[in-house]
VEXGU-956393 format. One record per residue (C-alpha): x, y, z. Coordinates in steps of 0.2 Angstrom, whole numbers, padded with zeros to 4 digits, always signed. Example, Ala and Ser with C-alpha at 12.3 -4.5 7.8 and 13.67 -1.06 7.14 Angstrom:
<atoms>
+0062-0022+0039
+0068-0005+0036
</atoms>
This chain:
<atoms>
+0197+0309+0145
+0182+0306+0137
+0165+0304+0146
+0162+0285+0154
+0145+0279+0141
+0129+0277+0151
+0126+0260+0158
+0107+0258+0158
+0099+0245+0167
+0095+0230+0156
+0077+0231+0146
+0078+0212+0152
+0072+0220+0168
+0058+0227+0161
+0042+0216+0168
+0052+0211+0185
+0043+0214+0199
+0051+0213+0219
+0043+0225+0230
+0046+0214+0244
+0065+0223+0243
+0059+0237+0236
+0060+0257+0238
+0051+0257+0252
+0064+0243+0261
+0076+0258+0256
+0068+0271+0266
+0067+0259+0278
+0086+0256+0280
+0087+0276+0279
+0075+0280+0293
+0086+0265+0302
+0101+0273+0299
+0096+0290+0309
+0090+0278+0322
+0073+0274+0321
+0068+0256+0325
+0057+0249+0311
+0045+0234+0311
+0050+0225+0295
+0033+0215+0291
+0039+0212+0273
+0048+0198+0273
+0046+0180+0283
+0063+0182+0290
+0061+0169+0308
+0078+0174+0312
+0073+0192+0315
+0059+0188+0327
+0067+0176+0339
+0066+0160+0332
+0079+0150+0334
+0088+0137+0322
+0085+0119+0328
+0102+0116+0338
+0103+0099+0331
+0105+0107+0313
+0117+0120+0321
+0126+0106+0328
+0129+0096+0314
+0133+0107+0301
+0146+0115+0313
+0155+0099+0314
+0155+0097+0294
+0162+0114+0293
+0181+0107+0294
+0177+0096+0279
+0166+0107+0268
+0175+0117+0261
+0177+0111+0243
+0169+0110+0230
+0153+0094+0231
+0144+0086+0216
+0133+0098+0205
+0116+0091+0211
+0125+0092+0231
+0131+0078+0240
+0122+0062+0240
+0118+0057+0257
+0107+0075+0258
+0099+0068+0243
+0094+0050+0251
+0089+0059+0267
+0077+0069+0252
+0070+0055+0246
+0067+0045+0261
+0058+0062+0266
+0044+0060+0253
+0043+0040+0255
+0034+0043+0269
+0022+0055+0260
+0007+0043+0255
+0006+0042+0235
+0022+0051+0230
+0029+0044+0215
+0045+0036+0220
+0061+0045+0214
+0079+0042+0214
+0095+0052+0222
+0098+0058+0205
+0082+0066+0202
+0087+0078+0216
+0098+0096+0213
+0102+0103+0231
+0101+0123+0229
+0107+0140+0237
+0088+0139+0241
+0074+0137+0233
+0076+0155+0223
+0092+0150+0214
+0082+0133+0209
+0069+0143+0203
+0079+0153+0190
+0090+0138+0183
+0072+0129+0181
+0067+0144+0170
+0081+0146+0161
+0082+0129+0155
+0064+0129+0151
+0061+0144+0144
+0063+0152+0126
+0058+0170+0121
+0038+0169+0121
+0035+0154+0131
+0022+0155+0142
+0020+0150+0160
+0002+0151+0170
+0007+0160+0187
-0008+0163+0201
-0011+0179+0206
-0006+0183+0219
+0009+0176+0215
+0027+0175+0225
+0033+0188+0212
+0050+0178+0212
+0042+0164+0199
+0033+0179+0187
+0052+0190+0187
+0061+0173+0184
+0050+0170+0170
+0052+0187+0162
+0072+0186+0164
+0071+0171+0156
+0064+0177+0141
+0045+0168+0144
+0029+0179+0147
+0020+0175+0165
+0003+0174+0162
-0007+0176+0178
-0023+0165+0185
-0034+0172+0197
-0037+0163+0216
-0053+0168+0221
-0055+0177+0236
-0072+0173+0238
-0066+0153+0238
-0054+0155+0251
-0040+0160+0237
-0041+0144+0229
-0037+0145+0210
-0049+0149+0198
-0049+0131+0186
-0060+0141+0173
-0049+0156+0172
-0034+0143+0173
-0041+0134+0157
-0044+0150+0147
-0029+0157+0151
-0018+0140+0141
-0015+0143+0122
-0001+0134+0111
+0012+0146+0120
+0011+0138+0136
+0024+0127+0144
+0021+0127+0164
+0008+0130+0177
+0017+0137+0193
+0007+0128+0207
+0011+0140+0226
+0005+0127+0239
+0003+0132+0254
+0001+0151+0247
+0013+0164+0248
+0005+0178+0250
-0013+0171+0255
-0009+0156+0267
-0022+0148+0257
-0021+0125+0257
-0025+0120+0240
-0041+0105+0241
-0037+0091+0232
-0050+0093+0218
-0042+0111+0215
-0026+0101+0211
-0035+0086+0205
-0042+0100+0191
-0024+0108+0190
-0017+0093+0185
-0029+0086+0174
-0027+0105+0163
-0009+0100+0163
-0013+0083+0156
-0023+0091+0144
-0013+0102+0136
+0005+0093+0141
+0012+0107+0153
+0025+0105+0165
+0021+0106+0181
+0031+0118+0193
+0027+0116+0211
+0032+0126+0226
+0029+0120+0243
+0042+0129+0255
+0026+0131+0268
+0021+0113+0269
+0024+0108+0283
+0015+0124+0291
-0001+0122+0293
-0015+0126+0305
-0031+0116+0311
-0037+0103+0302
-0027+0111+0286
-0019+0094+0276
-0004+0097+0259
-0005+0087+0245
+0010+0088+0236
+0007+0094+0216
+0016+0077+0211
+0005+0068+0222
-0011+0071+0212
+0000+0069+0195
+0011+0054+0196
+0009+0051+0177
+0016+0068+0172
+0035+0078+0173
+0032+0088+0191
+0047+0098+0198
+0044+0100+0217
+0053+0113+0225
+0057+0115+0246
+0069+0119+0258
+0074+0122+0276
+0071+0142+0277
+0053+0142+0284
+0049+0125+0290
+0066+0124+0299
+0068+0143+0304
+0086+0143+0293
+0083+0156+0277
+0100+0161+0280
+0108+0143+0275
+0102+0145+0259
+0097+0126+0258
+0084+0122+0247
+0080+0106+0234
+0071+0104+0219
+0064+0085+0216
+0058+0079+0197
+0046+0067+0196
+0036+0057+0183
+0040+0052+0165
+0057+0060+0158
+0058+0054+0141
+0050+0068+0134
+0061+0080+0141
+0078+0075+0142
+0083+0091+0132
+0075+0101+0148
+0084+0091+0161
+0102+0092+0153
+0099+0111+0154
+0096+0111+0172
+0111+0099+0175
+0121+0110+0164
+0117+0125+0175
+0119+0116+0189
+0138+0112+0185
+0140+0131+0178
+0138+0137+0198
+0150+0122+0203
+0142+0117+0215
+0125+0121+0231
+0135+0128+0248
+0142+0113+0256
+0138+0119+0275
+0121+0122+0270
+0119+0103+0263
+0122+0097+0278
+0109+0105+0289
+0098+0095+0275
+0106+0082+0280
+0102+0086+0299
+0088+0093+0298
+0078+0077+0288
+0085+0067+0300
+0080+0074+0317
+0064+0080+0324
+0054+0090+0317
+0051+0105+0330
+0038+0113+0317
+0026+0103+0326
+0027+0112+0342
+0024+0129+0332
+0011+0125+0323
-0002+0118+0338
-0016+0126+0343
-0004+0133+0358
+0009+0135+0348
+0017+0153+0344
+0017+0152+0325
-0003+0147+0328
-0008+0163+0340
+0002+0173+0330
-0011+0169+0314
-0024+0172+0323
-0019+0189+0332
-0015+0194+0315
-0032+0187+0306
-0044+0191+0321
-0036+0210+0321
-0035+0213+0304
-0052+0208+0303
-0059+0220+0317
-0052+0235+0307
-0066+0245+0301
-0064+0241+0278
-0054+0228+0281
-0058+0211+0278
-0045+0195+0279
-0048+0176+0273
-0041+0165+0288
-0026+0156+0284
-0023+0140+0284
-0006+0138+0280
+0011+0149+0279
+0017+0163+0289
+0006+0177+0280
-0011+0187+0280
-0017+0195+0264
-0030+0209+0269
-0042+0216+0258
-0046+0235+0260
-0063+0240+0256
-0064+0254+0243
-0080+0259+0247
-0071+0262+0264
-0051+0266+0260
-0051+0272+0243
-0033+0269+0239
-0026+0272+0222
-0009+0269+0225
-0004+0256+0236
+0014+0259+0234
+0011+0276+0241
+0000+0269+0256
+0015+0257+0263
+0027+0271+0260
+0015+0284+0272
+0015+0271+0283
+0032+0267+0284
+0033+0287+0286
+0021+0289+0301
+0020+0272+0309
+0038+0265+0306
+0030+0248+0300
+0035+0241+0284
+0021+0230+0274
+0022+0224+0255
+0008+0232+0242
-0003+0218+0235
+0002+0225+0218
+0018+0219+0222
+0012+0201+0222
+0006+0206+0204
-0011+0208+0210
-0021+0220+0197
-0029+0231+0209
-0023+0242+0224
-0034+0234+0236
-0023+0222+0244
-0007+0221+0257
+0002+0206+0266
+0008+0204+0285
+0019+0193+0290
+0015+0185+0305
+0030+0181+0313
+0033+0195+0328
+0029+0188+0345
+0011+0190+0350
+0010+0210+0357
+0021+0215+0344
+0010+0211+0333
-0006+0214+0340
+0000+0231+0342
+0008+0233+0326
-0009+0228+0319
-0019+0242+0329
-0006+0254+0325
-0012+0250+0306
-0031+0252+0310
-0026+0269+0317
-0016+0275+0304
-0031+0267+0291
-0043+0277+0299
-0037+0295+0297
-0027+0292+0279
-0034+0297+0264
-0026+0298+0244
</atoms>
């Protein structure tokens, strides 16, 4: 018998970016297999640290499980949809939208990639911030478009760089990605940041791609606006979903709303109802805790008050980050995440890949490198704040320890 052919992995793969499941998650699953206990700070995963899924959601998709088990609309079923749109009429100056201009998805991720795929040609550009959420920069590249990244300035609480927005559009570029409240920073976009972001999408007639899974967490005096909020007049996709604000990644419920004109791009939105149909239809459990979950109370509230968990968490993790000796962190305003800076002049890291994998190694705590938020220099790593407050206090002191001995 002749030798099976090589299967490479696809070239398609080239540019695609996901530490946040990367090798060092590997290690990690390996040191937990000869049964070490690791603290997995690399994904916001409420489930694993103790919060608990509304029961009202629980209880209602429960009872819908008998009945959902065929097949629903492509764009999932309608009365998840009106709940949707009766969410953001309560959202001051939201351009009002129908049931139609809703799609229901197996989270936002899956919405992500039929929106680049029906979007995108070989070439076609898409403005991305950096740090980005590196799902939006590998969808881009599988799709067959180039990311091109914008700075946030650190220096201006992580807020995007309008300048280097602008000079970063040429005759290639179809969509600015818009990560609102940020993912990995936890920065709140101001309004004239978005006021500026729109009006260089008027400009140059892009297509507005905005993500706001976190916006409803939010700390302080932090206030959202909404992308489409701030651009009523142009095509604005919104994407959102249950698995952070409602403490349900697992459901894989998320929803992608189009608003503004649609003339211009009828072609773009019979590609994403055409991929829509492909995958048959969103999970029908997970549309009903939509359904519940837009209907009931909202228990983010509690969580995000001053003496709210989710609130002393971000500060544990901002107020100790920050009394490490190199490092430095902007506060956060939003989100479940800290992005620290580490000082070269202090930690010379040349390889931050390397530094979260001798972490893992000595420490049994597993970060993300800020390169793998396509973040150009090495300087960079994101905590997730979601461990209860002395998990994480002394998960954060066991990384000041392990910073102040380690060298490359």
């Amino acid at each position: 018998m002749t030798a099976p052919r090589p299967l490479d992995q696809s070239s398609k793969l080239k540019n695609v970016l996901y530490e946040i499941r990367g090798a060092a998650l590997a290690e990690a699953t390996r040191l937990e297999s000869a049964g070490h206990t690791i603290l997995k700070l690399n994904t916001g995963n409420p489930a694993i640290f103790g919060f608990e899924a509304p029961y009202q959601i629980v209880r209602d998709m429960l009872r819908a499980v008998p009945t959902a088990h065929g097949y629903t609309d492509a764009r999932g079923i309608v009365e998840a949809r009106r709940a949707i749109v009766s969410r953001y009429e309560n959202v001051p100056g939201f351009p009002r939208f129908d049931v139609d201009d809703v799609y229901l998805g197996n989270g936002v991720s899956e919405l992500i990639t039929m929106t680049t795929q029906a979007l995108l040609d070989e070439g076609d550009e898409v403005l991305i911030p950096a740090p980005d959420y590196p799902l939006w920069t590998a969808m881009t590249s599988l799709s067959g478009g180039t990311p091109v990244h914008y700075l946030a300035d650190e220096d201006n609480g992580w807020q995007p760089d309008l300048e280097d927005i602008r000079s970063k559009v040429t005759p290639r570029t179809k969509a600015i990605v818009v990560i609102n409240p940020n993912n990995p920073t936890g920065a709140v976009y101001s309004r004239e940041v978005l006021e500026g972001i729109a009006q260089i999408a008027r400009e140059n007639s892009l297509l507005i791609l905005s993500d706001e899974i976190y916006d409803r967490i939010l700390y302080d005096d932090a206030v959202h606006t909404s992308m489409a909020q701030v651009a009523p007049d142009l095509l604005c996709l919104t994407f959102n979903g249950l698995s952070k604000t409602y403490r349900v990644a697992g459901y894989r419920a998320g929803w992608l709303v189009i608003t503004g004109p649609h003339d211009h791009a009828a072609g773009f939105l019979e590609g994403i109802q055409l991929l829509a149909s492909t995958r048959l239809s969103p999970n029908a459990p997970g549309q009903h805790a939509v359904l519940a979950a837009l209907t009931g109370s909202q228990s983010i509230d509690a969580l995000i008050a001053p003496s709210g968990r989710l609130h002393q968490q971000r500060d544990i993790s901002w107020e100790g980050l920050n009394s490490i000796p190199g490092v430095s962190c902007v506060k956060p305003e939003g989100a479940l995440y800290a992005f620290p800076r580490l000082d070269p002049e202090v930690h010379e890291i040349h390889d931050d890949k390397k530094l979260i994998y001798d972490l893992l190694k000595a420490e049994h705590i597993l970060l993300v490198e800020g390169t793998g938020f396509n973040w150009a220099t090495p300087d960079h790593l994101r905590v997730v704040n979601l461990p209860e407050p002395r998990v994480l206090s002394e998960a954060i002191e066991r990384l000041g320890n392990f910073l102040a001995s380690y060298r490359q």
